[in-house]
C-alpha positions in Angstrom: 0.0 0.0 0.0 1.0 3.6 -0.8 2.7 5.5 1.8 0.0 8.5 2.1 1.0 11.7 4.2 -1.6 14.1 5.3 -0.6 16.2 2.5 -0.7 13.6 -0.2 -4.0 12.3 1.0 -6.1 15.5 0.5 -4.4 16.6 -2.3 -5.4 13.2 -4.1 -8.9 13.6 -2.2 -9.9 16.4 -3.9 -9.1 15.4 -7.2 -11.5 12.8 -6.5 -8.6 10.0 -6.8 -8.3 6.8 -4.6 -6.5 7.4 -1.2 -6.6 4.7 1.9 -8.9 6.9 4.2 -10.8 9.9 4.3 -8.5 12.9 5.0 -9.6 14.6 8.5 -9.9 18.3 8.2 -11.9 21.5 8.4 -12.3 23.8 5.4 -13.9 26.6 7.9 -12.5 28.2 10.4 -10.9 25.8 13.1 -10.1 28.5 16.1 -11.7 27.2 19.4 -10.9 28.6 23.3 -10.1 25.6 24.4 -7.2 26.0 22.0 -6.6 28.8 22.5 -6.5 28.4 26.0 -3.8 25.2 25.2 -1.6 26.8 23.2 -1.8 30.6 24.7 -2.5 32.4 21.6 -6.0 34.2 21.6 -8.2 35.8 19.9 -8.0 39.1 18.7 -4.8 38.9 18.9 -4.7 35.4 16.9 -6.4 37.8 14.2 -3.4 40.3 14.2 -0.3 39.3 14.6 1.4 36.4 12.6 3.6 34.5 15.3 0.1 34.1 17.4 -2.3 33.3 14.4 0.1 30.4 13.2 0.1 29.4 17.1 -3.4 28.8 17.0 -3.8 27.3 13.5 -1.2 24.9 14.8 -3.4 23.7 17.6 -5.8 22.7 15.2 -3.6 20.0 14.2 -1.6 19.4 17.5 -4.4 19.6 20.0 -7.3 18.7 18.0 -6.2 16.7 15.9 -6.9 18.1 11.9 -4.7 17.0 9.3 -4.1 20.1 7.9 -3.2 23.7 9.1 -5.4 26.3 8.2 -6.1 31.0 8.2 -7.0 32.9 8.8 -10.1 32.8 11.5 -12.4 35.3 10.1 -13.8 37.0 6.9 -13.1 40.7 7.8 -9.1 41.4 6.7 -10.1 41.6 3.1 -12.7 44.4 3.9 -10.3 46.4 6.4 -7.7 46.0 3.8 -9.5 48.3 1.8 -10.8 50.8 4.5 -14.3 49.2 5.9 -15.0 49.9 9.6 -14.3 46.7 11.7 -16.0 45.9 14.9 -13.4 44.5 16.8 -13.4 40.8 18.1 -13.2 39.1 21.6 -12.2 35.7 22.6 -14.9 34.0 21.4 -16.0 36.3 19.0 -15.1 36.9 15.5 -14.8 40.7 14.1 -17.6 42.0 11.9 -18.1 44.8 9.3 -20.0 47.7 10.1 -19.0 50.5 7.6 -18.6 50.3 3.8 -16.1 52.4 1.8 -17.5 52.6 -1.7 -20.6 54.3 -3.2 -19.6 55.2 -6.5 -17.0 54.3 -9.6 -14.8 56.7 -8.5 -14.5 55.2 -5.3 -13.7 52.3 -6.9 -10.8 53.9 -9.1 -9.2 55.0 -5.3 -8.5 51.8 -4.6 -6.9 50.1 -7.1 -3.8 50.6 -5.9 -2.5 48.5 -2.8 0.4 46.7 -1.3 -0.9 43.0 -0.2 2.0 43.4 2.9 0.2 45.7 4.3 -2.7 44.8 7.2 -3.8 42.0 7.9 -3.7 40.5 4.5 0.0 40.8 4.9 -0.2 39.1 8.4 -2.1 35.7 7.3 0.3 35.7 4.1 3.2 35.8 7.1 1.0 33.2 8.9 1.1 31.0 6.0 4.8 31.4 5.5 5.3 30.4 9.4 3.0 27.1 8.9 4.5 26.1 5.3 8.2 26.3 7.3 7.0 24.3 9.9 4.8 21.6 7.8 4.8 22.1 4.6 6.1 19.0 3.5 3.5 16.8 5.8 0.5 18.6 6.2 -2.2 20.7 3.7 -1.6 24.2 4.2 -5.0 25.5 3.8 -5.3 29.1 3.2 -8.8 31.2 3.2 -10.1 34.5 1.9 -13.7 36.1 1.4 -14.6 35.3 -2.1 -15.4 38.5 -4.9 -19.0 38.3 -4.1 -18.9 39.0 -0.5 -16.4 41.7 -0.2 -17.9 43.7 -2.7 -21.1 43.5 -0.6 -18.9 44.7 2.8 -17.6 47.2 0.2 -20.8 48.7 -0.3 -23.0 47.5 2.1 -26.6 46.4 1.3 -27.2 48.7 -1.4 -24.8 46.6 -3.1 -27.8 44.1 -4.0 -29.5 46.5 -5.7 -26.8 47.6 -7.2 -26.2 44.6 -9.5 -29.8 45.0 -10.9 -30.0 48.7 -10.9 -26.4 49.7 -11.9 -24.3 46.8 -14.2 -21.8 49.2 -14.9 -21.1 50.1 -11.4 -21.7 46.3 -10.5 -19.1 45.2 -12.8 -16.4 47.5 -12.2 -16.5 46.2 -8.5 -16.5 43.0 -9.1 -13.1 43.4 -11.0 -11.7 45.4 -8.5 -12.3 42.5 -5.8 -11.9 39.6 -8.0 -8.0 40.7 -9.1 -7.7 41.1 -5.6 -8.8 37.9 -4.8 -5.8 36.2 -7.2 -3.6 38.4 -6.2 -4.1 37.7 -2.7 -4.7 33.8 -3.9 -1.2 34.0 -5.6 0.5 35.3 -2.6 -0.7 32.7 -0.1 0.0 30.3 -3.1 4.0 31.7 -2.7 4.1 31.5 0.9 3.4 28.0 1.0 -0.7 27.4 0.7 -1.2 24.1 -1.9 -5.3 24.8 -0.7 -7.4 27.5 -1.5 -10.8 27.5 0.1 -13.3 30.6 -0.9 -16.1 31.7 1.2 -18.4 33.8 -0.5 -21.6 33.6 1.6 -24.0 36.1 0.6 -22.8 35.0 -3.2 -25.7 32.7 -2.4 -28.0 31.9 -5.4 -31.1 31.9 -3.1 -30.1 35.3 -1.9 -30.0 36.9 -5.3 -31.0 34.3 -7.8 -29.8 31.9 -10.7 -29.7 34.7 -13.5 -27.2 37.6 -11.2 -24.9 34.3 -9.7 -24.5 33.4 -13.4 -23.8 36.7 -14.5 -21.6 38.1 -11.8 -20.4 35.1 -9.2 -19.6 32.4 -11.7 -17.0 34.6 -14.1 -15.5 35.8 -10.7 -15.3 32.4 -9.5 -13.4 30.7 -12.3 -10.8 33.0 -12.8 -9.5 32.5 -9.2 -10.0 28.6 -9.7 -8.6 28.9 -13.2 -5.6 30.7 -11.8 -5.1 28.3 -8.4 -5.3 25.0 -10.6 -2.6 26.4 -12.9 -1.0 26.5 -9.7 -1.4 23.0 -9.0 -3.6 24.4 -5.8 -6.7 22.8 -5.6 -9.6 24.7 -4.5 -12.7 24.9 -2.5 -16.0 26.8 -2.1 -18.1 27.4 0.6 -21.3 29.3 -0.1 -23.8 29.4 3.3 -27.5 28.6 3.1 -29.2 25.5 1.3 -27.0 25.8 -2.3 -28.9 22.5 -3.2 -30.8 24.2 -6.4 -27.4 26.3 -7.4 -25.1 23.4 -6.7 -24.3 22.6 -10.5 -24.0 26.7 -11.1 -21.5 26.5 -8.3 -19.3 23.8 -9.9 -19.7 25.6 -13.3 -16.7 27.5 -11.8 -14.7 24.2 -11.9 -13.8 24.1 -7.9 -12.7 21.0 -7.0 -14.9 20.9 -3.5 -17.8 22.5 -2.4 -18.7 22.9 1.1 -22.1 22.5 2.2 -24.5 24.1 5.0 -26.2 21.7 7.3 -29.0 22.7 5.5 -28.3 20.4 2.7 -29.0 17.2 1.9 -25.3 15.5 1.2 -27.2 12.6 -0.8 -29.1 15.4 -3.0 -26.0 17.4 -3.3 -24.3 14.4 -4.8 -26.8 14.2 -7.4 -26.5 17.8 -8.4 -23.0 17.7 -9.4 -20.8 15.7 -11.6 -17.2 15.3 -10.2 -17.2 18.2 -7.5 -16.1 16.5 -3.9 -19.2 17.5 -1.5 -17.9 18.4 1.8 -20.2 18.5 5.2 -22.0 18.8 6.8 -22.5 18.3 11.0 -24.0 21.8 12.1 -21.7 23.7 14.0 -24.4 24.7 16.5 -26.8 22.1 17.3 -24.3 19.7 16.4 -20.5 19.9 16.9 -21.2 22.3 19.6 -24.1 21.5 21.8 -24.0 17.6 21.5 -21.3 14.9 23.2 -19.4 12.7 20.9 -20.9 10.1 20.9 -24.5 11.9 19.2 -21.5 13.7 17.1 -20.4 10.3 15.5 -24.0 9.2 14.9 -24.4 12.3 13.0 -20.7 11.8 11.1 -22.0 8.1 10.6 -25.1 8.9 8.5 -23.6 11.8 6.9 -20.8 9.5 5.7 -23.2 6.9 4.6 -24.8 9.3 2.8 -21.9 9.6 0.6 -20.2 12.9 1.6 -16.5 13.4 -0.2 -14.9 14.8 3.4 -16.8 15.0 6.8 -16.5 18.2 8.1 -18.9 21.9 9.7 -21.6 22.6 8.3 -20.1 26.6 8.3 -17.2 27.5 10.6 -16.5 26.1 13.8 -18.1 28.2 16.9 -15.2 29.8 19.2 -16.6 27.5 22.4 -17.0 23.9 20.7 -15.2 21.2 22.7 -12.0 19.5 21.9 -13.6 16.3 22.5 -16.3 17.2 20.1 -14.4 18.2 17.2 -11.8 14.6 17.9 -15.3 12.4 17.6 -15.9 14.1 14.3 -12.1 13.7 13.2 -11.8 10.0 14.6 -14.8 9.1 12.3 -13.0 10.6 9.6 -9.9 9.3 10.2 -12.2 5.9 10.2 -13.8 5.9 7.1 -12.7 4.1 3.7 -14.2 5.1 0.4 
């Protein structure tokens, strides 16, 4: 039998190829307190500075038990990179947007020009580096970023879906600003040592703004990221919150290698909506990971895996106060599982 490291085994997971097990890992965030509280980096710190966030990612794999390393935590840097008010985090709380920066084209044109070093961008791209030094040749270095979609909407706030019925040409010219971000940024987590992209573009959701706008604006956006990762040799996932089970196919249109699915799908219908896409999912991270003991957690990771789901994993990302012992139930029947 083929000597598989954790690396190997997800790579070739994705791809859809033959491995020995299922690879054990989380495509969502993985930052818990209990880990925090083992390996003494925090949140918001964790958020900020590069030494503490790789700290943490660490523990996924050291204290949990995830076979992969993964950052950032949250889906925020990308907006304060460009100048959107941040509600700051706490421990167990992840930071939120609560101002925009753009209204019009020409506050578009102000911010084409910026240096992916600086803010926190530059600190998970540092965070990356730290974790590729340390396992890059044994574990998946999973990097993360807020997809085109989304950021354009913390961009603009909620006028923003108006915007792409009302205003195409305004629509447009944000969506390129934050997709060539997005491969830029992609491209420079790529050189730091990421080999897994994984874009979360919630309110890109088809049931949020329908079939006809996700064609026109998410599914370009989407596939020039993939596009660019795969000629990378970087495999790529999507996670898009909300039941995706009607925009499923529209979502692999973009050729991702994986999607990640809400507990609000149906892993056996997902499977029958796409042709070669890996589903991932689905435990919920509330009522599930979170509020049940382990053994409910591998009942739960046993149905979903006979349902047929690619990799067990959240449903969305992990919540800040989710046991150790939880998450190790979910791993372990991971860990358990031949295809």
């Amino acid at each position: 039998m083929d000597e598989y490291t954790p690396k190997k085994r997800l790579a070739l997971a994705l791809r859809g190829e033959s491995v020995d097990r299922m690879p054990a890992i989380s495509v969502t965030q993985t930052g818990t307190v209990e880990q925090m509280e083992a390996c003494g980096a925090f949140w918001p710190e964790a958020n900020e500075d590069a030494e503490k966030m790789a700290t943490l990612a660490e523990a996924g794999h050291t204290v949990v038990g995830f076979e992969a390393v993964r950052v950032p935590f949250d889906i925020t840097a990308e907006a304060e990179f460009f100048g959107c008010e941040i509600k700051a985090g706490t421990k167990e709380q992840q930071p939120s947007v609560v101002g925009h920066v753009i209204k019009s084209i020409e506050d578009i044109e102000k911010l084409k020009d910026y240096d992916l070093s600086e803010g926190r961008i530059g600190v998970v791209c540092d965070a990356i580096r730290i974790l590729a030094g340390k396992y890059g040749d044994e574990l998946p270095i999973m990097g993360s970023m807020l997809g085109p979609f989304s950021l354009a909407q913390h961009m603009n706030g909620d006028d923003w879906f108006m915007a792409i019925m009302t205003d195409e040409k305004f629509a447009f010219a944000l969506m390129e600003l934050t997709t060539e971000f997005n491969i830029a940024y992609a491209k420079k987590m790529v050189d730091n040592g990421a080999d897994t992209m994984v874009i979360i573009d919630p309110t890109a959701s088809a049931m949020l703004i329908g079939d006809e706008f996700y064609q026109k604006f998410v599914v370009p956006a989407h596939k020039r990221i993939v596009d660019t990762m795969h000629e990378l040799n970087v495999a790529t996932v999507l996670h898009i919150c909300g039941d995706t089970t009607p925009s499923l196919a529209l979502m692999e249109s973009s050729d991702v290698d994986a999607i990640s699915v809400d507990q609000n799908v149906d892993v056996a219908t997902a499977l029958s909506k796409v042709d070669s896409a890996v589903i991932i999912g689905n435990l919920d991270p509330v009522s599930v990971l979170w509020k049940k003991t382990p053994e409910q957690i591998r009942e739960v990771s046993k149905d979903l895996l006979a349902a047929g789901a690619g990799l067990l994993g959240p449903g969305c990302g992990i919540v800040s106060k989710t046991p150790n012992a939880n998450l190790q139930a979910m791993i372990e029947m991971a860990k358990g599982h031949t295809y």
